[in-house]
DRENMIDO-845062 format. One record per residue (C-alpha): x, y, z; residue number from 1. Coordinates in Angstrom, 1 decimal. Layout:
<atoms>
u,v,w,k
X,Y,Z,NUM;
...
</atoms>
This chain:
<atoms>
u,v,w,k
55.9,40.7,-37.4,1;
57.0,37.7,-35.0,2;
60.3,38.1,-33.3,3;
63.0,35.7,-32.6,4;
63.3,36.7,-29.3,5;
62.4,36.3,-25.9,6;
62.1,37.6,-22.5,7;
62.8,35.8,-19.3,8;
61.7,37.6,-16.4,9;
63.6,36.3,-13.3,10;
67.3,34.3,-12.7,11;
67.0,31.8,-10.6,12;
67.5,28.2,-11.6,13;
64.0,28.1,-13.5,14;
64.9,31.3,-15.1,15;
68.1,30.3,-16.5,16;
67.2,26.7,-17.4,17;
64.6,28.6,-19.5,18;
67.2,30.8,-21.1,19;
69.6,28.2,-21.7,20;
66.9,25.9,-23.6,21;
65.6,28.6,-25.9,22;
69.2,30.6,-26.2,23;
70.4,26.5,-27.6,24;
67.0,26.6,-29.8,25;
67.9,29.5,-31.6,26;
66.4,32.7,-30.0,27;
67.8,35.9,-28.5,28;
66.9,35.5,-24.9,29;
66.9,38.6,-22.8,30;
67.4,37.5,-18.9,31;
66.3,40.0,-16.7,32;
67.4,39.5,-13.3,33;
66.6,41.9,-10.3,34;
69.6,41.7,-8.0,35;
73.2,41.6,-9.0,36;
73.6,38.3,-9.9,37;
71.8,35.3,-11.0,38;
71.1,31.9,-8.9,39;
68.0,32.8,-7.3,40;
67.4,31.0,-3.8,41;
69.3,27.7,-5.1,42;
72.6,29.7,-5.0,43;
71.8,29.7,-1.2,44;
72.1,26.3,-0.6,45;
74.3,24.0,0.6,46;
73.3,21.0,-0.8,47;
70.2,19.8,-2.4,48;
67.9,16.3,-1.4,49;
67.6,14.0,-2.4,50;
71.3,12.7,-3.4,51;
72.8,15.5,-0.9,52;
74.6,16.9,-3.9,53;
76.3,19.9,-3.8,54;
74.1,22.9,-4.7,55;
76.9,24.8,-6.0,56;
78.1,22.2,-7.9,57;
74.7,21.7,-10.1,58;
73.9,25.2,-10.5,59;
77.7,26.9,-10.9,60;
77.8,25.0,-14.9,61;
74.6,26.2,-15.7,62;
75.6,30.3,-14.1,63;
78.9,29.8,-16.4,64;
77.6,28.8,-19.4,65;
74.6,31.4,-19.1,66;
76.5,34.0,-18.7,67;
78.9,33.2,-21.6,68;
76.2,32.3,-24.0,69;
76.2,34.3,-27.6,70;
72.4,35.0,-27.5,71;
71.9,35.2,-23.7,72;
71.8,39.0,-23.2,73;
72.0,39.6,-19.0,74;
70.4,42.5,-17.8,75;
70.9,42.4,-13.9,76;
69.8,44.8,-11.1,77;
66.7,45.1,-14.1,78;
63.3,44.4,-13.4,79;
59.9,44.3,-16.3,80;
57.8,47.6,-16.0,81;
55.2,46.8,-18.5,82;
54.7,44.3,-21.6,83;
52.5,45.7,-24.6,84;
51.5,44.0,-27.5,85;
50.5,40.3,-29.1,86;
51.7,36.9,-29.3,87;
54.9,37.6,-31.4,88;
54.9,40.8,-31.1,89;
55.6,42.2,-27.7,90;
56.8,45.4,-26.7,91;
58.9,44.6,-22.9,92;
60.0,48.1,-20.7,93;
62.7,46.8,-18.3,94;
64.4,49.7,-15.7,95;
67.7,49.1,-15.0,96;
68.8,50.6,-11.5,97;
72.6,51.6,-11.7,98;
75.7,49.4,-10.6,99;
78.2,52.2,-9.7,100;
80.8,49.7,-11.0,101;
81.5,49.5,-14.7,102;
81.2,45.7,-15.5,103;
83.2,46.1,-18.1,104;
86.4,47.2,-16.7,105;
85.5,45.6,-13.0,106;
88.2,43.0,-12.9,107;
87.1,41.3,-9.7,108;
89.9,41.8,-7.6,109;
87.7,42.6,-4.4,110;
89.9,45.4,-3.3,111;
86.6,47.8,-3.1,112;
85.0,45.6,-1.0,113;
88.5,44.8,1.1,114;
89.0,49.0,1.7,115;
85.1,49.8,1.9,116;
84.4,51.1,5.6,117;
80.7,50.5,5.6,118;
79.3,47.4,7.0,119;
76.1,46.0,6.5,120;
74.0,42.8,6.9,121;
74.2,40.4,4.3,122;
71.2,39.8,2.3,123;
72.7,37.0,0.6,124;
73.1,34.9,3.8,125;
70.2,36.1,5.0,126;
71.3,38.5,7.5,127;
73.6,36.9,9.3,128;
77.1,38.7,9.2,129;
78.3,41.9,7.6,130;
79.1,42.4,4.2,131;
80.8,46.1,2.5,132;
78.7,48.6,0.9,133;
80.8,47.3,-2.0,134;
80.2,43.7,-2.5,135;
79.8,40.4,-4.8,136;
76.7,39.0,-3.3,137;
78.4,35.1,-3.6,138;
81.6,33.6,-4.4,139;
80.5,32.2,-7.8,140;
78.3,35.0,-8.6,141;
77.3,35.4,-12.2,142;
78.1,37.8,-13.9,143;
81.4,38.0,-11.3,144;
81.4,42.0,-10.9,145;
81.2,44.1,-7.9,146;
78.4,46.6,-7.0,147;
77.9,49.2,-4.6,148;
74.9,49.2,-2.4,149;
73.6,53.3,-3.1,150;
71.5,52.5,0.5,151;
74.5,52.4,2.0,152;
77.7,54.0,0.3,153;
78.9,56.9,2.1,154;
80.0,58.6,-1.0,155;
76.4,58.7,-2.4,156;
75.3,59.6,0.4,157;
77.3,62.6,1.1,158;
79.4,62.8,-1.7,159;
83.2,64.0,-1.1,160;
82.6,62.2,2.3,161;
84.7,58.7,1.2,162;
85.3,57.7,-2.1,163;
88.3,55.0,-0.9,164;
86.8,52.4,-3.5,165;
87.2,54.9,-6.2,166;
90.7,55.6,-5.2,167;
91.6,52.0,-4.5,168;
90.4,50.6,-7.9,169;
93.1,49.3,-9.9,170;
91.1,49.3,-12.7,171;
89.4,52.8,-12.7,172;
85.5,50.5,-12.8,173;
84.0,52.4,-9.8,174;
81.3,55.0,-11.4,175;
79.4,57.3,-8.8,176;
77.9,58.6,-11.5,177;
75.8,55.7,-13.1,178;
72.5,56.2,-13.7,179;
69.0,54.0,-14.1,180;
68.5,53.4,-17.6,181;
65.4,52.1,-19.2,182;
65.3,49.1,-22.2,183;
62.4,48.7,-24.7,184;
62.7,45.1,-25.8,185;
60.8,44.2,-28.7,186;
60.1,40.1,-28.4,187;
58.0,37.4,-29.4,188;
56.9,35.5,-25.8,189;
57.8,36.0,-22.3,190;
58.3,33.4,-19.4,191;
57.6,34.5,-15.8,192;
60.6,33.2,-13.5,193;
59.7,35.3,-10.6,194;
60.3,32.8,-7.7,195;
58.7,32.9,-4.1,196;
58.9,34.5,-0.9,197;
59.7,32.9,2.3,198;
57.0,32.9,5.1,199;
58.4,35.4,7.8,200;
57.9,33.7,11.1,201;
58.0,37.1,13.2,202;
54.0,36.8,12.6,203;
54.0,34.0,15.3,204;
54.6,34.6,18.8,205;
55.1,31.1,19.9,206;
58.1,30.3,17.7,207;
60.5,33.4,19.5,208;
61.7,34.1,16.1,209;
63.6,37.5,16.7,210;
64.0,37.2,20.2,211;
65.5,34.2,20.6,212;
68.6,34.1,19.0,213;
69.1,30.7,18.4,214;
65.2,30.2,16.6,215;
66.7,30.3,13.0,216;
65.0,29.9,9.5,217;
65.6,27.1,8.0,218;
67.0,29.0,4.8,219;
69.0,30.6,7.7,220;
70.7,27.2,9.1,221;
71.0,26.9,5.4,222;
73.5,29.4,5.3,223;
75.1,28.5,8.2,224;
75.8,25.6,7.2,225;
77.8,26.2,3.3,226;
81.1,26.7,2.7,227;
80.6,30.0,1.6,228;
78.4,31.2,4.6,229;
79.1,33.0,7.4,230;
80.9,30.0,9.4,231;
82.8,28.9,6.6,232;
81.3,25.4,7.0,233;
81.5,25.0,10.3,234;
77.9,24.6,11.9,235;
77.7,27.2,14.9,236;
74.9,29.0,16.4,237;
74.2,32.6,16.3,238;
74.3,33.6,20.1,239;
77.7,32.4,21.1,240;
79.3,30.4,17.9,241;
78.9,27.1,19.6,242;
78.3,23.6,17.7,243;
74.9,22.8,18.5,244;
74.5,19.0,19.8,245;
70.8,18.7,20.1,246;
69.0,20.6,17.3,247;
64.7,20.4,16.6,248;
63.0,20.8,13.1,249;
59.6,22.4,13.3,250;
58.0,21.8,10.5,251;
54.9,23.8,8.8,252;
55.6,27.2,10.1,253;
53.2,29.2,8.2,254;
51.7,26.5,6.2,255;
49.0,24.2,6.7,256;
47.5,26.3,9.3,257;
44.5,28.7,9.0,258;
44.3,30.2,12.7,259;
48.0,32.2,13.1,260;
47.9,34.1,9.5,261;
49.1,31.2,8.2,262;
48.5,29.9,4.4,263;
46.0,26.8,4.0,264;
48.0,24.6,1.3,265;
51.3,22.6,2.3,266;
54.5,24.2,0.8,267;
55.6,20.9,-0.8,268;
59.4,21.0,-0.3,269;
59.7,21.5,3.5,270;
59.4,18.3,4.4,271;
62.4,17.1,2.7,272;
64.5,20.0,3.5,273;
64.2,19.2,7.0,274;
65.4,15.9,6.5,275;
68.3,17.0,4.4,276;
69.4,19.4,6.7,277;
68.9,16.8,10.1,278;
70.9,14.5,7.9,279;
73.6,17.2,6.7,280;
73.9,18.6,10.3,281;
74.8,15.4,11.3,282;
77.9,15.0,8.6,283;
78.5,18.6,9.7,284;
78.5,17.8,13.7,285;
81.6,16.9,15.4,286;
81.2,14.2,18.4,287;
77.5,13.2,19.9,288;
74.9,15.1,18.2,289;
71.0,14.5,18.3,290;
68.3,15.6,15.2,291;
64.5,15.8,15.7,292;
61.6,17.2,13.2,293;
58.4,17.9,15.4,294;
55.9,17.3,12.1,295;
52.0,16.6,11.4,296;
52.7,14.4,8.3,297;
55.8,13.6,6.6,298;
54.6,14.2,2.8,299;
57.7,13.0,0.8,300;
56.5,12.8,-2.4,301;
59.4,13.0,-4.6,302;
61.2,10.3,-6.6,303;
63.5,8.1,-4.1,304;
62.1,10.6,-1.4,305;
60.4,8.0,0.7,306;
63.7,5.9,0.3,307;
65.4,9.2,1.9,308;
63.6,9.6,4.5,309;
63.7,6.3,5.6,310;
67.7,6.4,5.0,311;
67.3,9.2,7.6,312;
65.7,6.9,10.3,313;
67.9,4.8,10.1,314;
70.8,7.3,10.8,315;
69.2,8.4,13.7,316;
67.1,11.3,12.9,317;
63.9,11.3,15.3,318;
60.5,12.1,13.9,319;
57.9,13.2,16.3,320;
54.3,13.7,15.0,321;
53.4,16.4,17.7,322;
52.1,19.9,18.1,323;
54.1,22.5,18.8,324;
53.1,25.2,21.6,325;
56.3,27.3,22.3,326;
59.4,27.9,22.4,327;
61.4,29.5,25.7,328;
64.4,30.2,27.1,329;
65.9,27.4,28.8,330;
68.8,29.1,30.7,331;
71.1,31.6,30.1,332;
73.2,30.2,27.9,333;
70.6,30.5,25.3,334;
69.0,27.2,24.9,335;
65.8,27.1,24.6,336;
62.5,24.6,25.8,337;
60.1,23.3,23.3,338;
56.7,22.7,24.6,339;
54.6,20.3,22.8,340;
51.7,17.8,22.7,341;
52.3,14.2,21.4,342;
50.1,12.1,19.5,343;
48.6,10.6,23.2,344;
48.1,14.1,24.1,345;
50.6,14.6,26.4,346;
52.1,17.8,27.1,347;
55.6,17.7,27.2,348;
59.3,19.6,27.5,349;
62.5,19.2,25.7,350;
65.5,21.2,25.7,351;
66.9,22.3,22.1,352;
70.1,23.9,21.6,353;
69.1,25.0,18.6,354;
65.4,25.3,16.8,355;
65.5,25.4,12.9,356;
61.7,26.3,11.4,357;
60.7,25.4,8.4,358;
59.1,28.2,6.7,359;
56.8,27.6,4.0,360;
56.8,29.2,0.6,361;
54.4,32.0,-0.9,362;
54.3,34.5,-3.4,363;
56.6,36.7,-3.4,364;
54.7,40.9,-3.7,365;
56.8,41.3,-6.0,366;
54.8,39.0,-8.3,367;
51.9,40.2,-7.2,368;
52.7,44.0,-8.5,369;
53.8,43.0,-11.4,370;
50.7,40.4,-12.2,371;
48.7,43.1,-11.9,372;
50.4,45.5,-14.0,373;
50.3,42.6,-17.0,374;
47.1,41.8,-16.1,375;
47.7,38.3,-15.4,376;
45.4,36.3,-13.3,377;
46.2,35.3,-9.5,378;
45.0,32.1,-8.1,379;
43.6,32.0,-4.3,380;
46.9,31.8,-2.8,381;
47.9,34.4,-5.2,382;
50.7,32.2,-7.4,383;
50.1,32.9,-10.8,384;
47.3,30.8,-12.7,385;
48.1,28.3,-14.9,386;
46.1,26.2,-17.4,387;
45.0,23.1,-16.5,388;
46.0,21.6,-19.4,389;
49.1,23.3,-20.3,390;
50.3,23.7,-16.4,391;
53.0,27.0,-17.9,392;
50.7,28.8,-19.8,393;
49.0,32.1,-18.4,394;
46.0,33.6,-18.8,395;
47.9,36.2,-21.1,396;
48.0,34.8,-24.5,397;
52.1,34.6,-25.1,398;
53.4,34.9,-21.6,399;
54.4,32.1,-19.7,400;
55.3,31.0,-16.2,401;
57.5,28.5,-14.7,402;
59.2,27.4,-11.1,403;
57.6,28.0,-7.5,404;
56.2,31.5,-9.4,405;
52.9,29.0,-10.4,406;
52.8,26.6,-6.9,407;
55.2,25.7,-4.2,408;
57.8,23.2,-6.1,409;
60.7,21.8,-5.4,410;
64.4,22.1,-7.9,411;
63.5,19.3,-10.4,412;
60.4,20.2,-11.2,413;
61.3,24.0,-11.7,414;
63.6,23.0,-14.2,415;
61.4,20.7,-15.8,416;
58.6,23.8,-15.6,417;
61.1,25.8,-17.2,418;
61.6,23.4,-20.2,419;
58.1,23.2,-20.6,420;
57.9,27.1,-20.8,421;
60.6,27.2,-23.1,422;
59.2,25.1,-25.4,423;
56.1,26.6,-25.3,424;
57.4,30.1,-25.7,425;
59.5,29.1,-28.7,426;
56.5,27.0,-30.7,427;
54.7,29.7,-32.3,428;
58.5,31.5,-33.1,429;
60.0,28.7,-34.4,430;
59.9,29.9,-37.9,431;
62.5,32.7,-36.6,432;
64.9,30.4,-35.3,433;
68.6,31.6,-35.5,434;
67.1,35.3,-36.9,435;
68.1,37.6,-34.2,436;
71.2,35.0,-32.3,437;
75.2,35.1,-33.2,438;
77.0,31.9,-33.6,439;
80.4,31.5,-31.0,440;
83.6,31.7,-32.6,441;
86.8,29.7,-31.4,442;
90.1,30.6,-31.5,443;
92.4,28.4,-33.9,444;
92.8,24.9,-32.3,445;
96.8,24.6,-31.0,446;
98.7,21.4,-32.9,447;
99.9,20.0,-29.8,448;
101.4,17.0,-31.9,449;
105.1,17.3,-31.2,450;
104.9,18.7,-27.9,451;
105.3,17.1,-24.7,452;
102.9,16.7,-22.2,453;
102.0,19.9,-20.0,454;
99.9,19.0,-17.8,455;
97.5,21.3,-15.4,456;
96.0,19.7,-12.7,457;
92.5,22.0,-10.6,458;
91.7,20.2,-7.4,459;
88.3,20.9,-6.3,460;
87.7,22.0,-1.8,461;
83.9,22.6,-2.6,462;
83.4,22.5,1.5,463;
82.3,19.5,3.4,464;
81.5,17.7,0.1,465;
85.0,17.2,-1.0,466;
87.2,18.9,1.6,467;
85.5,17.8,4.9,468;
87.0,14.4,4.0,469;
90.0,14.6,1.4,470;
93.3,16.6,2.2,471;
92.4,18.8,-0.4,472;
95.9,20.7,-0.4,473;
98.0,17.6,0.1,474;
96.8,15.9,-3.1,475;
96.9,19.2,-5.0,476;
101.2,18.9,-3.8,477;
101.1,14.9,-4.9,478;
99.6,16.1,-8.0,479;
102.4,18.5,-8.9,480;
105.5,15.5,-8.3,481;
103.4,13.5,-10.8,482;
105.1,13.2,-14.2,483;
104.5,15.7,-16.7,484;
102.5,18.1,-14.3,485;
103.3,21.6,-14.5,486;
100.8,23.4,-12.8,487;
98.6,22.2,-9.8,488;
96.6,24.4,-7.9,489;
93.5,23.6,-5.1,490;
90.5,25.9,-5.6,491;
87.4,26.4,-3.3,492;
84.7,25.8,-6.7,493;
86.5,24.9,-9.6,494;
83.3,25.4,-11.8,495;
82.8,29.2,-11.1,496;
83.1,31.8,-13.1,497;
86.3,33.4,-11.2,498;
88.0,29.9,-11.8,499;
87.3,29.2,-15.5,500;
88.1,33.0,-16.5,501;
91.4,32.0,-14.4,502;
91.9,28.5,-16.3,503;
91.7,30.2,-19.7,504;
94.9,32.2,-18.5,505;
96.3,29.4,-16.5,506;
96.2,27.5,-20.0,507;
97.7,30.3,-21.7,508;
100.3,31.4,-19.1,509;
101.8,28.1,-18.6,510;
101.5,26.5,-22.1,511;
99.3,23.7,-20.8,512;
98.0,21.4,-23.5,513;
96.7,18.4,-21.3,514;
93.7,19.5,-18.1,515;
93.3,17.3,-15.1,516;
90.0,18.7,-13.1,517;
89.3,16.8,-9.8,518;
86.3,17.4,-8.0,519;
83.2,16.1,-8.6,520;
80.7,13.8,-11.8,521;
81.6,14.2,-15.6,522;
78.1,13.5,-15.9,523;
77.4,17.2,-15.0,524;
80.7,19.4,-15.2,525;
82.6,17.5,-18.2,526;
80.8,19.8,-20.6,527;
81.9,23.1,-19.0,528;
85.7,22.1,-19.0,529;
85.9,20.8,-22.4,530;
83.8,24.2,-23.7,531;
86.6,25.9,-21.2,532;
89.4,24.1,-22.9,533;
88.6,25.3,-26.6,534;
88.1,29.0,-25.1,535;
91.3,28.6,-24.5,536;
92.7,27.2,-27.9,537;
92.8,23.2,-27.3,538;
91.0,20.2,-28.5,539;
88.2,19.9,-25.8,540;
89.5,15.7,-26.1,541;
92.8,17.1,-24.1,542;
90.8,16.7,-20.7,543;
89.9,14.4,-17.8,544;
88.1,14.3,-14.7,545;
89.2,12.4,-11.6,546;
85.7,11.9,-9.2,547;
87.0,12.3,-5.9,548;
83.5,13.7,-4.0,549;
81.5,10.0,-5.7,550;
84.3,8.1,-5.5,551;
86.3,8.9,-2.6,552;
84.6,11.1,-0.1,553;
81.5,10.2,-0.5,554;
82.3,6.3,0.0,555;
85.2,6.4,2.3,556;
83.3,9.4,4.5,557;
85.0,7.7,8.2,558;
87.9,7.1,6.5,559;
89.9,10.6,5.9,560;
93.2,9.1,5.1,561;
91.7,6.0,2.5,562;
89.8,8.8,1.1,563;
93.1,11.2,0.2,564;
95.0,8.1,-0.5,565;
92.8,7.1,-3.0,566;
92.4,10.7,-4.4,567;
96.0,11.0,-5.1,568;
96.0,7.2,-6.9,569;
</atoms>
């Protein structure tokens, strides 16, 4: 018998795009997600090309309204074991490795983390800073519940050793005792979210990757350039925590390049995340500051990526189409020497302080395992083979596979991939629509008829996109003199989970029946406020957004004071 369900291995932006179409179709989806949260890679990010949005911004909605979803069921730290059966009629095995923290009594409240003694180095911002054996791998992590890292933990280690989390735990969520539990999922298709690896430029001596401190990744700079990185924002290099003023781009570091164990094919999106980042740094830089990409070919491919790029020229950004030979010490203050050849054939020097490579995209061997446990065909690169005519199906009848998991791709076209998957792996169940999925109930809708306006106002930081320009705090105070306002309050990303959980009792606490959010586009966020305000009991019409990022920092970016003047009017 078909099922009305479906699995979707994998919770990164494809992954959840995927769950949120078919869970709004009418199908129990079962997300299975390997580390503690979902968000994948794009939670990384600091802001995406090629409208230098905030990545947070676009992706925290989506995270929100996944993990609140009636027929999304999460299964994090879970991965797929083996899949079983036919078209309709699949048998899933997913192994859930233990938390140690009972989400549901874990109230967030970060004092495990805050009195953990262990240090360790983050994964999430890719090894750059410590974080506690106890953590929350991201501000605006989905679902928002700590975990301890068994690797590290003293307790589970060498139990009776520590055990301070335990103690400190105000709500009794810590659980040394947690065990790995297995899942048999019976379901009708599968999609394949399984993401990428990064190229790990160690492999290539000339780049000093690992011996020269200031030779980052890009998905490195990427980090150290968010808000919720490791500088806070503030753009510093590893050796000494100095602002960089002359940075380089190398592009194609292990792409395009058959003679260093490189990979053949061109990784698509590196071109354009160079850009992005030459341009961001530049936003980010106080004073003088210099950008150049050393590339072979600018491939920007993209809709209005050609536009971008150009944009970038014109800012000052310097493109060089040269080889690369190696990168050295300059002094001993840690900058370092580029040598390269230009297009004449010259062989030339340049001092850097800081080099930025572009590392290309490949399978991950994750995927690779676990293709070859489905017995699911590999292409030559070893990204999982699609059909020429129907670019997400596999060569397993019922399974399908979207995002970078397939080729090298860029955001929009992982989350049109994921679409495409979702439809497909809903066609053949869409007789057993709504069979297996629970429909949300609302509280009872307040009469607010009589009442006088209360009035709640969130003002949005969200880092150098909003806060690098607007006095964040000060129009947050102006907001609370306003008439009728009874609550204002300035918050780092109004549109994560920690803050709507806390607006639903903000609503509640203080009687609110009117909700001012400023920060960033209706277009995008409007949806997750309203569904926010009937959560907590009002008519989702009792809301407005003010645009200060499009409409104030954004435009009035050399004007600090225009820009908070007008976010206040």
């Amino acid at each position: 018998m078909a099922k009305g369900s479906v699995l979707v291995v994998g919770g990164g932006i494809a992954g959840v795009q995927a769950a949120l179409d078919l869970a709004d179709s009418g199908f129990l989806v079962h997300l299975v997600e390997k580390t503690t949260a979902i968000g994948g890679r794009m939670s990384q990010l600091d802001k995406t090309f090629p409208t230098n949005d905030c990545s947070a911004c676009i992706l925290s909605p989506k995270l929100v309204e996944c993990g609140r979803h009636l027929n999304i069921n999460l299964l994090t730290l879970a991965e797929l074991v083996s899949l079983q059966g036919e078209p309709g009629n699949f048998t899933a095995v997913v192994h859930r490795r233990p938390r140690y923290v009972d989400p549901d009594k874990c109230i967030a409240c970060g004092l495990c983390a805050e009195k953990c003694p262990k240090k360790v180095p983050n994964e999430f911002n890719m090894g750059i800073g410590k974080r506690k054996a106890a953590y929350l791998s991201y501000p605006q992590a989905v679902p928002l519940k700590y975990a301890i890292d068994p690797d590290h933990c003293i307790w589970l280690r060498k139990p009776g050793r520590c055990g301070i989390c335990a103690k400190e735990c105000p709500a009794g969520a810590i659980n040394f005792d947690d065990q790995p539990r297995e899942y048999v999922l019976e379901v009708g298709s599968v999609v394949l979210a399984l993401g990428f690896s990064r190229f790990f430029p160690n492999k290539l001596d000339f780049t000093g990757y690992g011996r020269l401190p200031n030779v980052v990744t890009s998905m490195e700079f990427e980090r150290l350039l968010s808000p919720s990185g490791p500088c806070m924002g503030h753009m510093e290099r590893p050796s000494d925590g100095r602002q960089p003023k002359k940075i380089a781009w190398l592009q194609c570091v292990g792409s395009r390049d058959i003679n260093r164990a490189c990979h053949p094919y061109c990784s698509s999106v590196c071109c354009m995340f160079a850009i992005k980042q030459a341009v961001m740094a530049k936003e980010h830089a106080h004073g003088d500051f210099e950008s150049s990409i050393f590339f072979m070919d600018m491939r920007t491919h993209g809709k209005g990526f050609e536009s971008y790029y150009n944009r970038a020229r014109e800012q000052g950004v310097r493109f060089l189409r040269a080889r690369v030979h190696s990168i050295i010490p300059a002094d001993d203050e840690g900058n370092l020497k580029i040598r390269y050849v230009d297009e004449q054939g010259r062989v030339n020097f340049e001092e850097f302080d800081l080099v930025v490579l572009s590392t290309g995209l490949e399978a991950s061997p994750a995927t690779i395992a676990l293709a070859g446990k489905l017995g699911i065909e590999l292409d030559a690169d070893n990204f999982i083979k699609t059909d020429s005519f129907n670019p997400v199906a596999t060569s397993k009848p019922g399974v399908y596979a979207c995002g970078a998991v397939a080729e090298p791709k860029d955001i929009p076209q992982s989350v049109m991939d994921a679409s495409a998957a979702a439809m497909e792996a809903g066609l053949m169940l869409a007789p057993y629509r709504w069979t297996e999925t629970r429909k949300k109930e609302y509280p009872a809708e307040k009469n607010i008829y009589s009442q006088p306006p209360r009035i709640g106002v969130f003002v949005c930081h969200c880092g150098i996109n909003i806060a690098s320009v607007v006095d964040v705090a000060q129009v947050s105070q102006y907001a609370q003199t306003l008439p009728d306002v009874v609550f204002s309050q300035a918050n780092l990303f109004t549109c994560s989970q920690d803050t709507i959980t806390q607006m639903v009792a903000i609503i509640k606490k203080h009687d609110l029946n009117r909700v001012v959010v400023a920060s960033c586009t209706p277009r995008t966020h409007e949806p997750l406020f309203q569904e926010t305000l009937r959560d907590a009991g009002l008519n989702k019409f009792l809301f407005e957004m003010a645009n200060i990022r499009d409409q104030d920092s954004w435009v009035h970016q050399n004007d600090p004071a225009k820009a908070t003047a007008k976010a206040k009017d």
